[in-house]
PyMOL Python script that loads the backbone (N, CA, C, O; Angstrom):
from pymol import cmd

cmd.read_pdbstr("""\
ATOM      1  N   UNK A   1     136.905  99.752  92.437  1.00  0.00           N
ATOM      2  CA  UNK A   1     136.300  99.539  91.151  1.00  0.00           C
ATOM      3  C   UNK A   1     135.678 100.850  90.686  1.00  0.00           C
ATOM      4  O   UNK A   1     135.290 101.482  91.668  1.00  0.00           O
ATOM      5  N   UNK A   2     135.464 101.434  89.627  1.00  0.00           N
ATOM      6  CA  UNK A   2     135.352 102.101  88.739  1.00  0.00           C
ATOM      7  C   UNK A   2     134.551 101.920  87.493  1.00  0.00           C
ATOM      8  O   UNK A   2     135.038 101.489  86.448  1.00  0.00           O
ATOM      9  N   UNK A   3     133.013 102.347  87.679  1.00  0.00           N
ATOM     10  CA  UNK A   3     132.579 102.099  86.266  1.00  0.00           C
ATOM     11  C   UNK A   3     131.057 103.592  85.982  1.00  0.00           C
ATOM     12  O   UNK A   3     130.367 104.446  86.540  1.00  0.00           O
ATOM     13  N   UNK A   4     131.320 103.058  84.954  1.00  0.00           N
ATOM     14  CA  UNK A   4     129.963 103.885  84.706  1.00  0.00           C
ATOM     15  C   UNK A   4     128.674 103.348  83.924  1.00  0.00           C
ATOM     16  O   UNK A   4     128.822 102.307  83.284  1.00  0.00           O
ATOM     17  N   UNK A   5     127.496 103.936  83.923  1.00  0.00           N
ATOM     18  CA  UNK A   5     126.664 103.125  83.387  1.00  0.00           C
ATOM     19  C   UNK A   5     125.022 104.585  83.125  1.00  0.00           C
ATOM     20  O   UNK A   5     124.948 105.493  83.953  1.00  0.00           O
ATOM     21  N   UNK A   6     124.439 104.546  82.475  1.00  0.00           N
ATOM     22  CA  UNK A   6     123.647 105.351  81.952  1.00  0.00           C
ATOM     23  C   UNK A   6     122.249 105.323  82.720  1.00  0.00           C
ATOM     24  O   UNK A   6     121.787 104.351  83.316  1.00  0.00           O
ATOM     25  N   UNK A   7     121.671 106.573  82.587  1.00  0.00           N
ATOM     26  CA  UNK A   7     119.818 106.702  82.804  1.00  0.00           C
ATOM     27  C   UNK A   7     119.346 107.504  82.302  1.00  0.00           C
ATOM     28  O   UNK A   7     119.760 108.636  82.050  1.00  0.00           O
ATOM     29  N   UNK A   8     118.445 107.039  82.098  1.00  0.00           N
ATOM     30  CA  UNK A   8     117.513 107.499  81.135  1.00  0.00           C
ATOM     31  C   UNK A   8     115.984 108.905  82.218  1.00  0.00           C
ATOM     32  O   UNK A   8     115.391 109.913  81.834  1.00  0.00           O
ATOM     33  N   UNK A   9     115.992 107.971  83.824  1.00  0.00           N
ATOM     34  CA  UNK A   9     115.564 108.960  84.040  1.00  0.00           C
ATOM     35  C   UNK A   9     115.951 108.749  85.466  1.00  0.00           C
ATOM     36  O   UNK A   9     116.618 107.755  85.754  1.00  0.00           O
ATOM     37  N   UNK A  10     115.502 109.801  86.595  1.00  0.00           N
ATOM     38  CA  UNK A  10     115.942 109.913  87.655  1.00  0.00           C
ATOM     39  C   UNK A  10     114.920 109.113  88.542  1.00  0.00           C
ATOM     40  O   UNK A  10     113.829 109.634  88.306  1.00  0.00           O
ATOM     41  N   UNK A  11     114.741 108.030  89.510  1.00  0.00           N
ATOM     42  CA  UNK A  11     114.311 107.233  91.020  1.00  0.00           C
ATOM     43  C   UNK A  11     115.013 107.375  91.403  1.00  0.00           C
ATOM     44  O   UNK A  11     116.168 107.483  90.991  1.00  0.00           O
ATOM     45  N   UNK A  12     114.143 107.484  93.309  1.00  0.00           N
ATOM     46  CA  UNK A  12     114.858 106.949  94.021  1.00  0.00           C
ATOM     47  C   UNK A  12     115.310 104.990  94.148  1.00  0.00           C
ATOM     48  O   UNK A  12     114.618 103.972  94.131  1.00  0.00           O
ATOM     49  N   UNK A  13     116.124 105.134  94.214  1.00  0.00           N
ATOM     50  CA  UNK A  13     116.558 103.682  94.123  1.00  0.00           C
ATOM     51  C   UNK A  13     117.689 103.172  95.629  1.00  0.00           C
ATOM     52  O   UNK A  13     118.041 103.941  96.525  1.00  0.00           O
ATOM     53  N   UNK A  14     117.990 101.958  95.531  1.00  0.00           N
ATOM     54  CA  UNK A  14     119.114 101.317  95.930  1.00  0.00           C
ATOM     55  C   UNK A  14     120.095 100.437  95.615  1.00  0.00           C
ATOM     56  O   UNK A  14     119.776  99.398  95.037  1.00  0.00           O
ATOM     57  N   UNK A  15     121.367 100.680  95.919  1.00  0.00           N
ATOM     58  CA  UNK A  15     122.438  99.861  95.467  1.00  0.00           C
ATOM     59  C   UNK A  15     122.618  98.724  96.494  1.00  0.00           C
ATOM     60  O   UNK A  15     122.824  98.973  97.682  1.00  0.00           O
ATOM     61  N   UNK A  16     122.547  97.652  96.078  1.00  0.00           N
ATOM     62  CA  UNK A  16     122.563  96.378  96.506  1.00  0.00           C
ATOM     63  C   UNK A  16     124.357  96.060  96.875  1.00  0.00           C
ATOM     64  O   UNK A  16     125.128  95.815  95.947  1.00  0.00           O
ATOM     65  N   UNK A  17     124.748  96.100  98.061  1.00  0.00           N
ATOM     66  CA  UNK A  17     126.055  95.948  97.921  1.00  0.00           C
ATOM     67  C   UNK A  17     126.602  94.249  98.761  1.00  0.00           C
ATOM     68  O   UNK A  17     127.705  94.063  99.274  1.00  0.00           O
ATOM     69  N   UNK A  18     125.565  93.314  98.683  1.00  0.00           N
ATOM     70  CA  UNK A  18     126.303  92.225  99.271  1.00  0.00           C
ATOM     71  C   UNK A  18     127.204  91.658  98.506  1.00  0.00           C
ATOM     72  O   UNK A  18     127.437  92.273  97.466  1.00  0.00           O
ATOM     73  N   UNK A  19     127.808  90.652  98.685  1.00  0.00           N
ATOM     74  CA  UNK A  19     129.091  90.067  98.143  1.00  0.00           C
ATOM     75  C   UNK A  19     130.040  91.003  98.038  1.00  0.00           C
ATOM     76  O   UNK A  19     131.028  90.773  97.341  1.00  0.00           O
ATOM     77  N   UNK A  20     129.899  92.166  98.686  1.00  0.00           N
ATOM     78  CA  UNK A  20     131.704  92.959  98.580  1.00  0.00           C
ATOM     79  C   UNK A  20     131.673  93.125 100.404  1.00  0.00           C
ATOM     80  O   UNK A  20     130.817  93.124 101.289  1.00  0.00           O
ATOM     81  N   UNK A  21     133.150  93.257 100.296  1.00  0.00           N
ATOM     82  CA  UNK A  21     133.190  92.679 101.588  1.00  0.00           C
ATOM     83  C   UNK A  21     132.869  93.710 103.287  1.00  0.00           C
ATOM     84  O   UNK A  21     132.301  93.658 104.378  1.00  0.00           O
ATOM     85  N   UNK A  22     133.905  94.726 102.237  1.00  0.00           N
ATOM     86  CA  UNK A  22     134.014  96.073 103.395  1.00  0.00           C
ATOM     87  C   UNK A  22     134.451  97.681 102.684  1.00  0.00           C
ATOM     88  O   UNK A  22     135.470  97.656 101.993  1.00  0.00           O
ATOM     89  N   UNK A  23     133.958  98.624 102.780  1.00  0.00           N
ATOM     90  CA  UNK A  23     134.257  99.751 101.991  1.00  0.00           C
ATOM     91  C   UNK A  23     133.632 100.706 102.213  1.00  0.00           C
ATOM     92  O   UNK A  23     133.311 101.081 103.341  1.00  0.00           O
ATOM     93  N   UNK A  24     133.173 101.626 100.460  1.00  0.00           N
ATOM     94  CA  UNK A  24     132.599 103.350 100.595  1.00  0.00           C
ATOM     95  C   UNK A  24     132.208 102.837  99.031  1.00  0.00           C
ATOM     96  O   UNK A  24     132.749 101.959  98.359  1.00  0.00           O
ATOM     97  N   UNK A  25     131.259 103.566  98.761  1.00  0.00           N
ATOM     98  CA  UNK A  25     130.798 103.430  97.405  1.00  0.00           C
ATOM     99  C   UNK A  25     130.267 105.281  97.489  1.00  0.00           C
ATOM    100  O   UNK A  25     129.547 105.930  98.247  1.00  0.00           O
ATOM    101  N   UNK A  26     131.140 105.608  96.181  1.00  0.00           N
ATOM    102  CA  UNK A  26     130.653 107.026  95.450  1.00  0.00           C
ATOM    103  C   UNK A  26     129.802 107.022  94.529  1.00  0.00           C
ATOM    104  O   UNK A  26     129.955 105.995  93.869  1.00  0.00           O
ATOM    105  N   UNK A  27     128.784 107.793  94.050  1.00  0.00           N
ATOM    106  CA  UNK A  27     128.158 108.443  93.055  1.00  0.00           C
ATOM    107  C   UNK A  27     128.044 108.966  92.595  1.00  0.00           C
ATOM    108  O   UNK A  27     126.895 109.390  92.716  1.00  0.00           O
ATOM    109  N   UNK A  28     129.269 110.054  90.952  1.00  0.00           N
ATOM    110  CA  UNK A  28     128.949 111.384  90.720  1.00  0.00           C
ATOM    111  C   UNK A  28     129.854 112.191  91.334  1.00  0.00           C
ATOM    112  O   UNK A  28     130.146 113.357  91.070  1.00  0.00           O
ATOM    113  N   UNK A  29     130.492 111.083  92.622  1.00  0.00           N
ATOM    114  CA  UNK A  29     131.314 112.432  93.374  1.00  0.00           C
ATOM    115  C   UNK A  29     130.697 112.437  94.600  1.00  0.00           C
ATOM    116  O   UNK A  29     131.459 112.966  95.409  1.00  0.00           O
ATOM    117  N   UNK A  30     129.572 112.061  95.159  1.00  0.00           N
ATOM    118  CA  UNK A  30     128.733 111.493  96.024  1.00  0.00           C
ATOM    119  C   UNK A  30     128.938 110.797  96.992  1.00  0.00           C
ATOM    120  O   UNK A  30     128.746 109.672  96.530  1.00  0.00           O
ATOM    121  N   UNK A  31     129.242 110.652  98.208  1.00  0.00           N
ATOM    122  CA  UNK A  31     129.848 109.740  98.761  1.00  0.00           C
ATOM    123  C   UNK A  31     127.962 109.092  99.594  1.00  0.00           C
ATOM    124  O   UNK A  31     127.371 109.728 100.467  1.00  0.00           O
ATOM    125  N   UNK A  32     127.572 108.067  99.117  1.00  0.00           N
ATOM    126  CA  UNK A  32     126.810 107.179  99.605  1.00  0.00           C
ATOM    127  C   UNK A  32     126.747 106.943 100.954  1.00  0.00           C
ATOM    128  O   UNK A  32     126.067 107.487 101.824  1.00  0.00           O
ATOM    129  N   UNK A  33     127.819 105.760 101.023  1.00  0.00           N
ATOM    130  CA  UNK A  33     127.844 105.358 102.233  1.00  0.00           C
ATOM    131  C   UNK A  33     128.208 104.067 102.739  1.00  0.00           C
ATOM    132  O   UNK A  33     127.741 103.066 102.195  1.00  0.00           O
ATOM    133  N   UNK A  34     128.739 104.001 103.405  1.00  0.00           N
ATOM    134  CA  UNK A  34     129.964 102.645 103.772  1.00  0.00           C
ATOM    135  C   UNK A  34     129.097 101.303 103.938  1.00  0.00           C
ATOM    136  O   UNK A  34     127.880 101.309 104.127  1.00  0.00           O
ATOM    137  N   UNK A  35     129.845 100.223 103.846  1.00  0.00           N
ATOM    138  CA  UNK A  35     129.135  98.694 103.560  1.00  0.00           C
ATOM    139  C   UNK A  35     129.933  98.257 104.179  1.00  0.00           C
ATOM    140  O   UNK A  35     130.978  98.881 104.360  1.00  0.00           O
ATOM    141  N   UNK A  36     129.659  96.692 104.870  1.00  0.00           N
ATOM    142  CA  UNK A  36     130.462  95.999 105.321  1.00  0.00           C
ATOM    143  C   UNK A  36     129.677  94.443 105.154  1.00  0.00           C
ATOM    144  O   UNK A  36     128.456  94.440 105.308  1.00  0.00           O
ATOM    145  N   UNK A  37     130.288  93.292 104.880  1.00  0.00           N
ATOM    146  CA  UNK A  37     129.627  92.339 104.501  1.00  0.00           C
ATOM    147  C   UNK A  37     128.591  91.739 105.534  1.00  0.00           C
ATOM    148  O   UNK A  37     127.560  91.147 105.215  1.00  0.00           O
ATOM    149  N   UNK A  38     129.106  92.031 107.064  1.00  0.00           N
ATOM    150  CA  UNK A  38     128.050  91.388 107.860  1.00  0.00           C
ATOM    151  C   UNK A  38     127.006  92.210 108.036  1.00  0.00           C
ATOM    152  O   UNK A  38     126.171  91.606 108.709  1.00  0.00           O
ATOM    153  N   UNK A  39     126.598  93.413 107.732  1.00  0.00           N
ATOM    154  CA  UNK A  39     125.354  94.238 107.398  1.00  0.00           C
ATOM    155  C   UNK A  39     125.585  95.747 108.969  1.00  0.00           C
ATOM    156  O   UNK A  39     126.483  96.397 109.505  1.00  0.00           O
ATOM    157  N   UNK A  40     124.583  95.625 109.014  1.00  0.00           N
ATOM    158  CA  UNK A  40     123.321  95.121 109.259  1.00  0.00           C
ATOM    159  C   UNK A  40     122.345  95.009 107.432  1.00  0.00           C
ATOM    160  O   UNK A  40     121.863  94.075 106.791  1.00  0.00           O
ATOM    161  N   UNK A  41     122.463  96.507 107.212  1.00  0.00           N
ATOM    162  CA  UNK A  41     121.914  96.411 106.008  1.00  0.00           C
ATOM    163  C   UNK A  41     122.719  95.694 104.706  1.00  0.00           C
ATOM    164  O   UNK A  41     123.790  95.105 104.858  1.00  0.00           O
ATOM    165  N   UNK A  42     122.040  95.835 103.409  1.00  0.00           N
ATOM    166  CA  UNK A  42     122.323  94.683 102.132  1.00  0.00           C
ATOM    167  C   UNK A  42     122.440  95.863 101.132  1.00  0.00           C
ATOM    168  O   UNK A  42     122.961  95.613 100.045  1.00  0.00           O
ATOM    169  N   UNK A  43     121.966  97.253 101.411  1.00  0.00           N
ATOM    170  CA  UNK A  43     121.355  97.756 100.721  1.00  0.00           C
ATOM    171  C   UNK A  43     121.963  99.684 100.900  1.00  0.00           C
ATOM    172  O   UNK A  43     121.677 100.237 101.962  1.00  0.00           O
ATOM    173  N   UNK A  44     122.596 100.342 100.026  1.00  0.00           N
ATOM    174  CA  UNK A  44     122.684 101.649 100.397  1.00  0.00           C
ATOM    175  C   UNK A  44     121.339 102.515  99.806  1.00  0.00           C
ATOM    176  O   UNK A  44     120.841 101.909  98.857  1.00  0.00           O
ATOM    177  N   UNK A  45     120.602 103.829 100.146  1.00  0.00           N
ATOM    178  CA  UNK A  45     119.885 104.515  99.669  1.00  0.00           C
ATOM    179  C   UNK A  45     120.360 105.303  98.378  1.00  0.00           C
ATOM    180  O   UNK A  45     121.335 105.980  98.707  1.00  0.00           O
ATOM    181  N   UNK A  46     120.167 105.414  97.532  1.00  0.00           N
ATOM    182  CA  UNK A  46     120.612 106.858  96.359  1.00  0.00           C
ATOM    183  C   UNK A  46     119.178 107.438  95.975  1.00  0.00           C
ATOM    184  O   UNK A  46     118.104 106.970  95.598  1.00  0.00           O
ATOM    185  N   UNK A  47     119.643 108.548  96.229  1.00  0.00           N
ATOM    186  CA  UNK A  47     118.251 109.654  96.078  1.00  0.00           C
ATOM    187  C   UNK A  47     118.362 110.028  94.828  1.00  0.00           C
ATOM    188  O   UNK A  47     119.442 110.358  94.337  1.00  0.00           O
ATOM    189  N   UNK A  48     116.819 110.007  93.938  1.00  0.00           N
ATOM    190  CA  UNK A  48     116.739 110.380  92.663  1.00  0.00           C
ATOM    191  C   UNK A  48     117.515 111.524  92.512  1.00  0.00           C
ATOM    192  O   UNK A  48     118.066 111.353  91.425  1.00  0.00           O
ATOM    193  N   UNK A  49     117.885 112.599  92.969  1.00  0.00           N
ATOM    194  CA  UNK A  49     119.086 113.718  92.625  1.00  0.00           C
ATOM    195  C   UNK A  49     119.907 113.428  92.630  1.00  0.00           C
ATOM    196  O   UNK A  49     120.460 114.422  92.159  1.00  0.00           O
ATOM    197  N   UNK A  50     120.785 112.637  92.826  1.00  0.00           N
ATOM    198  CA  UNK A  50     121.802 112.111  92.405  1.00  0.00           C
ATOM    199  C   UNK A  50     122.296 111.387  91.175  1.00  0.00           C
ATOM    200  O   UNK A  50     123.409 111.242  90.670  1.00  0.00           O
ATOM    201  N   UNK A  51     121.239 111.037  90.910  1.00  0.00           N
ATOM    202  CA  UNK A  51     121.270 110.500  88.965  1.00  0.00           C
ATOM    203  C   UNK A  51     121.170 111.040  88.108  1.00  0.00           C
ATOM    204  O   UNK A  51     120.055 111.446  87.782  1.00  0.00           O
ATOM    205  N   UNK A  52     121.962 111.223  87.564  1.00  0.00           N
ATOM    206  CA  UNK A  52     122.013 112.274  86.112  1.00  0.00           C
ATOM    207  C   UNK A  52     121.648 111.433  85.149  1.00  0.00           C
ATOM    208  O   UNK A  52     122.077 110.289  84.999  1.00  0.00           O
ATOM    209  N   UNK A  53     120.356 112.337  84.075  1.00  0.00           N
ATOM    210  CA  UNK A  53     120.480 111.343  82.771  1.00  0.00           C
ATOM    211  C   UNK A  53     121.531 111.723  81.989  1.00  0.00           C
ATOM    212  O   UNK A  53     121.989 112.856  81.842  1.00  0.00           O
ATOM    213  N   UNK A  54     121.969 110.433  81.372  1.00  0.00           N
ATOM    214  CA  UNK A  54     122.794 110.524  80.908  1.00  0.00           C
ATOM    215  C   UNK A  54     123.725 109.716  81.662  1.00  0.00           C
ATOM    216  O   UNK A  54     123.237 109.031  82.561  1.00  0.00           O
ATOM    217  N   UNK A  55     125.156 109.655  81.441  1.00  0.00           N
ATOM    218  CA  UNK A  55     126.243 109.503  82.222  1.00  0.00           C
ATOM    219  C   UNK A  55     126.612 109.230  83.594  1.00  0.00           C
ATOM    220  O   UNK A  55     127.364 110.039  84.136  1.00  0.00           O
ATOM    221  N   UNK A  56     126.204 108.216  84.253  1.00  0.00           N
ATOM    222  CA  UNK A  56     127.056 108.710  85.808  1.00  0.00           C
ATOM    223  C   UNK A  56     128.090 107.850  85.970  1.00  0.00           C
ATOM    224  O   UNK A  56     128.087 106.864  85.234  1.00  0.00           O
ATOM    225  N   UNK A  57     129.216 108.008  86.961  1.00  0.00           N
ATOM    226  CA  UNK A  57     129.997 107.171  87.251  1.00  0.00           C
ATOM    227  C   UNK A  57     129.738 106.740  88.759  1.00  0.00           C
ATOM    228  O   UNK A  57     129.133 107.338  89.648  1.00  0.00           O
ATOM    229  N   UNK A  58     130.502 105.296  88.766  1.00  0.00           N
ATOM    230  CA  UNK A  58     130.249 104.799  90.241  1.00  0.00           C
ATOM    231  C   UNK A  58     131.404 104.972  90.742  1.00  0.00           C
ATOM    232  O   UNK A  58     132.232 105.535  90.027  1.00  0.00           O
ATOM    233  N   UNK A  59     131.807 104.536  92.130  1.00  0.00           N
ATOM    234  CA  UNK A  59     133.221 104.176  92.252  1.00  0.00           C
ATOM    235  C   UNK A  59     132.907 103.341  93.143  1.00  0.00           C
ATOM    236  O   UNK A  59     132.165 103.902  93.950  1.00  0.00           O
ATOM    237  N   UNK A  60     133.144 101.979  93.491  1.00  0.00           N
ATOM    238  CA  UNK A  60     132.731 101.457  95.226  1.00  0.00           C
ATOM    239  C   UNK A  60     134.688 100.877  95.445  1.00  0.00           C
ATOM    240  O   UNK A  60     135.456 100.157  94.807  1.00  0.00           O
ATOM    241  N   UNK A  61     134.759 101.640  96.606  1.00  0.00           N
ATOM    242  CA  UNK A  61     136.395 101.695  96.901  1.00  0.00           C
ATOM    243  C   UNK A  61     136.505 100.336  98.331  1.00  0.00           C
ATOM    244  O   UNK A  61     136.482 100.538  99.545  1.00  0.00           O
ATOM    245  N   UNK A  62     136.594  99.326  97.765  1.00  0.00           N
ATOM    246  CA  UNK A  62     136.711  97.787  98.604  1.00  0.00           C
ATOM    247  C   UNK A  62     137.974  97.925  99.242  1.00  0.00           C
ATOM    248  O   UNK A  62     138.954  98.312  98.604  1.00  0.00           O
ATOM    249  N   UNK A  63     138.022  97.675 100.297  1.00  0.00           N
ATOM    250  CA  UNK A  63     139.175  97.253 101.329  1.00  0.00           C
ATOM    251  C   UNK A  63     139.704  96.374 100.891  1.00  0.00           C
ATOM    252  O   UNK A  63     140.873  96.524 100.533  1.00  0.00           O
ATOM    253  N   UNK A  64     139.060  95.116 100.745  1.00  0.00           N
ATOM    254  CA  UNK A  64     139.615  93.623 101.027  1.00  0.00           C
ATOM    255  C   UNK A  64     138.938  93.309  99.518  1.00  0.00           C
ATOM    256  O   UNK A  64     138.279  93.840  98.624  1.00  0.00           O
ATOM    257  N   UNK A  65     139.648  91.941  99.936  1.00  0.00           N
ATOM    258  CA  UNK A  65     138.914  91.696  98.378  1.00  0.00           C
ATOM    259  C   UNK A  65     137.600  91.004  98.554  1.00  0.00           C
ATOM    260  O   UNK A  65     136.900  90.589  99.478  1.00  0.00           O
ATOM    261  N   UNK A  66     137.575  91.090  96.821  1.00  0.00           N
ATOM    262  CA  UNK A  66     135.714  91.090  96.354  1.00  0.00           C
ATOM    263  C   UNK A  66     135.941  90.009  94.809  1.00  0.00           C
ATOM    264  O   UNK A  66     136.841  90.351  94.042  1.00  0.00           O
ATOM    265  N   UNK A  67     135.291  89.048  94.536  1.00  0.00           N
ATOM    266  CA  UNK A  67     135.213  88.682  93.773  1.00  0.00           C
ATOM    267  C   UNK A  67     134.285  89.199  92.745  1.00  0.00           C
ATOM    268  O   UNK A  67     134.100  88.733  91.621  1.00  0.00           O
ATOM    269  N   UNK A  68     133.584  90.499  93.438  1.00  0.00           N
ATOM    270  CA  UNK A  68     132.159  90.479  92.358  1.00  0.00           C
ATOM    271  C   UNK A  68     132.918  92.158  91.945  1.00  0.00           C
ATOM    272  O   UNK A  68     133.663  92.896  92.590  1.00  0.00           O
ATOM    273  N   UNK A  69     132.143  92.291  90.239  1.00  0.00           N
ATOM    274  CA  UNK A  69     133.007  93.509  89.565  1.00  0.00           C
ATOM    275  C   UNK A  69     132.025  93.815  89.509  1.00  0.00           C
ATOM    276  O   UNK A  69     132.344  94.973  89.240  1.00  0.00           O
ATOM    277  N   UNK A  70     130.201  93.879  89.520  1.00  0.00           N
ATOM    278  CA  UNK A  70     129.522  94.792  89.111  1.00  0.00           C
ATOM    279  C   UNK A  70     128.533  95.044  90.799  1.00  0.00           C
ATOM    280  O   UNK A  70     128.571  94.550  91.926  1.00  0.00           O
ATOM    281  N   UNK A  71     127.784  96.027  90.133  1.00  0.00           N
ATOM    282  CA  UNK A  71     126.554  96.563  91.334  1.00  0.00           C
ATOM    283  C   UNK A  71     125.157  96.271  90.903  1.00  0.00           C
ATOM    284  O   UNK A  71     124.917  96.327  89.697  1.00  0.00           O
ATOM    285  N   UNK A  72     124.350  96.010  91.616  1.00  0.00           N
ATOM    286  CA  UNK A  72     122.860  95.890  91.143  1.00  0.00           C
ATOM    287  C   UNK A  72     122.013  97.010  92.386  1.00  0.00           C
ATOM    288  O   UNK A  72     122.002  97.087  93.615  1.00  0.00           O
ATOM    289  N   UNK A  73     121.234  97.909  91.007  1.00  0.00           N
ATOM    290  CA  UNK A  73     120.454  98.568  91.579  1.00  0.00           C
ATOM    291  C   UNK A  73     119.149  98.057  91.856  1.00  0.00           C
ATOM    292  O   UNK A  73     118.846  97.271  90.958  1.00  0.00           O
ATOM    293  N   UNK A  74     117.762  98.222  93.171  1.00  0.00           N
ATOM    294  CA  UNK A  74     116.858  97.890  92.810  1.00  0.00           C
ATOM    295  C   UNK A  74     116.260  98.865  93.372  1.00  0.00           C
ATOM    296  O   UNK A  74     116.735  99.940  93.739  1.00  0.00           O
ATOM    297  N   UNK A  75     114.273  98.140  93.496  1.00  0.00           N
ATOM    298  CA  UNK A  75     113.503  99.153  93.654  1.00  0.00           C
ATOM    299  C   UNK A  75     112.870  99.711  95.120  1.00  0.00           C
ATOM    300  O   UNK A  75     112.378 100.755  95.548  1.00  0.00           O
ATOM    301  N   UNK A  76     113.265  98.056  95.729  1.00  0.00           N
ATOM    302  CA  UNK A  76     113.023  98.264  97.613  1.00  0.00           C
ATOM    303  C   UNK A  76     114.529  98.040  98.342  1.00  0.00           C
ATOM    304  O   UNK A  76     115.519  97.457  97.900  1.00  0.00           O
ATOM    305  N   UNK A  77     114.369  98.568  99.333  1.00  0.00           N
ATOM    306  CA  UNK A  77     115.380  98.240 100.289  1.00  0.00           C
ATOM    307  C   UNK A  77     115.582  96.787 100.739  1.00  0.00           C
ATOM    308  O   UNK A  77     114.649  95.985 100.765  1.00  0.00           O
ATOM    309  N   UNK A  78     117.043  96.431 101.148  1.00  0.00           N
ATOM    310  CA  UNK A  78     117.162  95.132 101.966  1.00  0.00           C
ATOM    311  C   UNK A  78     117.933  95.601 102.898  1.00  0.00           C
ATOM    312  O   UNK A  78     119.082  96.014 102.740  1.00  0.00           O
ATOM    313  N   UNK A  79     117.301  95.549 103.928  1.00  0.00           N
ATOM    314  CA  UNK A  79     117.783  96.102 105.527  1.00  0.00           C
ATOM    315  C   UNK A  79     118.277  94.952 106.585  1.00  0.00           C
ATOM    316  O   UNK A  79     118.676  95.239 107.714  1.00  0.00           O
ATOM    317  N   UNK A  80     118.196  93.511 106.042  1.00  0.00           N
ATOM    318  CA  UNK A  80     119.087  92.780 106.021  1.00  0.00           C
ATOM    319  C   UNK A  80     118.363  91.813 107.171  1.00  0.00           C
ATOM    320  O   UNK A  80     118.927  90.791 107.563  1.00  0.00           O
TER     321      UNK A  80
END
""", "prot")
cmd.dss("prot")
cmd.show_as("cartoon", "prot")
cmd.util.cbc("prot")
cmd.orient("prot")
């Protein structure tokens, strides 16, 4: 999957990656860091330098399939 989505300013934050099953999620060109549905963690880190205002793109590259098309960022970790 492939999308992009805007900011306005730079946090540190996290990408919430449950409901996809197994993979790599990019940022920018960024390579994050791999997910898998049974965890341990729920949750990848993205460091406020990595967010550009303005413009960024995601990519999260799923193995298997995924019924879910978007990502949710939040403000704490889920370490699962």
């Amino acid at each position: 999957y492939r999308g992009t989505f805007s900011a306005d300013e730079s946090y540190d934050t996290f990408l919430r990656t449950d409901n996809f099953k197994k993979g790599f999620v990019l940022l920018n060109g960024f390579n994050l860091g791999r997910y898998w549905e049974i965890g341990p963690q729920k949750t990848l880190y993205v460091p406020a330098p990595m967010l550009k205002n303005g413009d960024n793109e995601i990519v999260v590259f799923e193995t298997d399939h995924s019924d879910r098309s978007f990502v949710t960022f939040l403000d704490k970790p889920d370490l699962g």
